[in-house]
C-alpha positions, 0 to 999 in steps of 0.5 A: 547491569541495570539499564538507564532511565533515558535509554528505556525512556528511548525503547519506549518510544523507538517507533517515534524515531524509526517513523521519523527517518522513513517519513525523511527518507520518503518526503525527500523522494517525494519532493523530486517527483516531477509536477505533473506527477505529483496529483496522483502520486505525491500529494496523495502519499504525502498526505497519508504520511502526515496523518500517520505522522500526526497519529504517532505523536499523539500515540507518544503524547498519551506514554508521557500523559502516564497512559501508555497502556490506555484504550485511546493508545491502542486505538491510535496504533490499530489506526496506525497500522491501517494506515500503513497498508496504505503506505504499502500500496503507494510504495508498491505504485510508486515503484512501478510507475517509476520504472516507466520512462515518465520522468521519475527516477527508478528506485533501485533493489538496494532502496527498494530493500532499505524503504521495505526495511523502515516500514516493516521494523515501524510496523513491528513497533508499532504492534509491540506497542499495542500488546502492551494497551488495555483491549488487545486480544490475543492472535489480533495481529494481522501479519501486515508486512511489506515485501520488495521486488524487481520488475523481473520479479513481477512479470514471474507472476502472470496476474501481477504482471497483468495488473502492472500493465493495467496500472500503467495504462491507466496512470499514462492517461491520467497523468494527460488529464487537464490539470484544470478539472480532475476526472472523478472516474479517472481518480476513481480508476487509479486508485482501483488500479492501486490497490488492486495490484497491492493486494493482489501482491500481498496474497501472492507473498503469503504463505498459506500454512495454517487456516489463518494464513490461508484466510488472510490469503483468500481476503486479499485475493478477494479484495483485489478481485472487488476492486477489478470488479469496480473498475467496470463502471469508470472505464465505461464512463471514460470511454464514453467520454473519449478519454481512451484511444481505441487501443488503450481501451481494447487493452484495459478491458482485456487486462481487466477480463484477464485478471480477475478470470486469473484471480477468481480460478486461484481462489476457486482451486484453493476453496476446493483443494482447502 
């Protein structure tokens, strides 16, 4: 049975009406964050779903341009991808923060799975879509993914579990910053919080089975050990400002020592074990 123009018309471009439903489902989520939430959480991650938006539709304006297999599309769509680790990693923080009693309403398993569903399956299309443009190499495909979890599931694992306290320390006092002036170190520190534990999440989620696994492993732990390491130098300027009781200090800072002495050990004892 031979297949209809319009219905390979819509295969091509199926990546357009997947990231349609994730972007719906995610602006809608987004838009029931409480005010004071919304600088650190939903500004940010809606801001970085337009420019994802904005580059799959220049990703389907270049199919119908007759150029669907042109270096241009396949630049767009490893941009894209890019920017889908991002969207990873505030998903991943908004979860988190929304099992706080903050105002945000917890996003249960069942959501979690369905979020982690949409973005996979895009990623995925997306990735088809670059195999078939002029400059794609063989083996280019990073593997990125997204894995849900429950709080439970989290606190299974020490330096997770670490990394989440630190991530809410840090953001219940961000969120108590004057809505006036927002700190340069503070948005600094969150955001090192952030991406610290996405990365950290995803070398644990990788299954070191081949040298190529176990490389992107070793990245990941190695870029959440760079952010921690960063983090030394906001949270010295904010306790010299005071921002942090005595308390929330002496908690950081033992967070922060804790993880990355953590991390460096897996990494060391995989490098020798390898």
């Amino acid at each position: 049975m031979s297949v209809r123009v319009n219905q390979r018309h819509l295969s091509d471009i199926e990546y357009e009406n997947t990231f349609t439903k994730l972007n719906g489902y995610l602006s809608n989520k987004l838009k029931r964050i409480p005010k004071r939430h919304r600088y650190y959480l939903a500004e940010p991650f809606n801001k970085i779903l337009n420019k994802c938006y904005k580059n799959i539709m220049l990703i389907t304006n270049l199919y119908m341009s007759k150029k669907s297999k042109s270096i241009e599309r396949y630049r767009l769509c490893r941009e894209t991808i890019e920017l889908f680790e991002t969207i990873i990693s505030y998903s991943y923080y908004f979860w988190n923060i929304s099992c706080r009693n903050n105002e945000i309403k917890r996003i249960p398993i069942k959501k979690r799975v369905y979020w982690t569903n949409l973005i996979n399956k895009e990623i995925r299309l997306i990735e088809g879509v670059m195999k078939k443009c002029n400059g794609y190499k063989e083996d280019e495909i990073c593997g990125l993914f997204m894995k849900s979890y429950s709080i439970p599931e989290i606190r299974n694992v020490q330096f997770l579990s670490k990394l989440y306290d630190l991530q809410s320390i840090v953001y219940s006092r961000a969120i108590h910053v004057s809505k006036n002036y927002q700190d340069a170190q503070m948005e600094m520190l969150v955001e090192l919080t952030r991406d610290a534990f996405y990365y950290a999440k995803q070398a644990n989620d990788v299954m070191a089975v081949d040298a190529k696994t176990s490389k992107k492993r070793e990245n990941c732990f190695q870029k959440a050990i760079d952010r921690i390491m960063s983090m030394n130098r906001p949270i010295m300027e904010l306790a010299i400002a005071k921002i942090f009781s005595e308390k929330e200090l002496s908690l950081i800072c033992n967070l922060v020592t804790d993880c990355q002495n953590m991390l460096c050990a897996i990494k060391r004892k995989e490098s020798i074990n390898k």
